[in-house]
C-alpha positions as CSV (number, residue, x, y, z in Angstrom):
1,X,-60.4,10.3,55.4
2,X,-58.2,8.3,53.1
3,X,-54.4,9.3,52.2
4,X,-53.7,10.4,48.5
5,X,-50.9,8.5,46.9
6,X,-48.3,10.4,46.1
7,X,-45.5,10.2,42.9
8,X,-42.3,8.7,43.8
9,X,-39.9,10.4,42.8
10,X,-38.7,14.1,41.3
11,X,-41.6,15.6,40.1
12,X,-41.4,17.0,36.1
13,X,-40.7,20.5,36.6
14,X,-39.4,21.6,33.1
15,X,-39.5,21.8,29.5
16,X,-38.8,18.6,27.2
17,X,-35.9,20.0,25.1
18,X,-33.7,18.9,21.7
19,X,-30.3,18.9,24.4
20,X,-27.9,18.3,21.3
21,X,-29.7,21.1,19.2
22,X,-29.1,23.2,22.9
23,X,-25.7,22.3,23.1
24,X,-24.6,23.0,19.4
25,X,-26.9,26.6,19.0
26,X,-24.9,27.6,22.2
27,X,-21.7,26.6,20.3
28,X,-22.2,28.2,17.1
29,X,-23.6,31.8,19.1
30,X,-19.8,31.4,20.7
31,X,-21.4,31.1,24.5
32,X,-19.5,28.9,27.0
33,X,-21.8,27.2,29.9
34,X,-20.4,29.5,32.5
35,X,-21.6,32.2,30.9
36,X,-25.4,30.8,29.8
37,X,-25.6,29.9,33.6
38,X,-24.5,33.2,34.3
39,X,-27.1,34.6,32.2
40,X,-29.7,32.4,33.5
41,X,-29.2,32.2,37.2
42,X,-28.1,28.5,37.3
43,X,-24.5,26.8,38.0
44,X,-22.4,25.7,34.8
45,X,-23.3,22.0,36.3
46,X,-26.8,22.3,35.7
47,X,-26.6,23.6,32.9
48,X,-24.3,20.5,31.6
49,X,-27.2,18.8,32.4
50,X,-29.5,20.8,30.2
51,X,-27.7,19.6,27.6
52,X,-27.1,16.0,28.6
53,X,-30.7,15.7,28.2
54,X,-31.1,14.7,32.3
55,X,-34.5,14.2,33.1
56,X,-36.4,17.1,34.3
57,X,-36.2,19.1,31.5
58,X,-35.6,22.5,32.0
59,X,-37.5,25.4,33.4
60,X,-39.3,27.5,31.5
61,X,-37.7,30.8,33.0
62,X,-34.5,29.6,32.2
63,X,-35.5,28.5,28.7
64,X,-36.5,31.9,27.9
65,X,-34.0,33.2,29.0
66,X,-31.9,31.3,26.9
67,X,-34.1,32.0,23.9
68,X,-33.1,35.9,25.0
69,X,-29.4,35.2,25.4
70,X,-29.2,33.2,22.1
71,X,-31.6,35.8,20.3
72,X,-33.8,32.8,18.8
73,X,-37.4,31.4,19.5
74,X,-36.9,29.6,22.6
75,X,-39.7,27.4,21.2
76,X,-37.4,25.7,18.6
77,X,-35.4,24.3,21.3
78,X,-39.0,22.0,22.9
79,X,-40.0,18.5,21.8
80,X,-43.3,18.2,20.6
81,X,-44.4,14.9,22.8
82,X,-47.6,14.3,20.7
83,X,-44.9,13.7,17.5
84,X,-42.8,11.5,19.7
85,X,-45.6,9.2,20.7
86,X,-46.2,8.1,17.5
C-alpha cells in the first residue's frame, strides 16, 4: 500500500471575499466587529481578519450570517476566481 501525500499546510476552508467591500458595508450599516462576531459566533480577532483579507477565506455559515446581519446578498461580498484568473 502506498501513503497519499498530503497538503502542507491550512487547508482552504472558506469563501474568497472583497475584505475592503466587507469592512466598509459593515461601516456604513453602523456595526462594530464586536458585535458582527457576536452575531456570527466568532471572536472580534477573527473577524479582523475577515476583513484583512487573511487567507482562508471565510466560512460560509458565518458569511451568511453576515449577509443576515447586514440584510444584503451575502453573495456580493465573494470573488468570482474565474474573473480573477484572467
Amino acid at each position: 500500500m502506498t501513503e497519499t501525500s498530503k497538503p502542507i499546510g491550512r487547508p482552504k476552508i472558506g469563501v474568497e471575499i472583497d475584505p475592503v467591500l466587507l469592512r466598509k458595508i459593515r461601516k456604513e450599516k453602523g456595526f462594530k466587529q464586536i458585535e458582527v462576531a457576536a452575531f456570527i459566533g466568532y471572536t472580534p480577532a477573527r473577524v479582523t481578519q475577515f476583513e484583512a483579507g487573511h487567507p482562508g477565506g471565510v466560512p460560509f455559515e458565518a458569511l451568511k450570517k453576515i449577509g443576515e446581519l447586514f440584510d444584503i446578498d451575502y453573495k456580493m461580498f465573494m470573488i468570482d476566481k474565474e474573473e480573477n484568473d484572467e
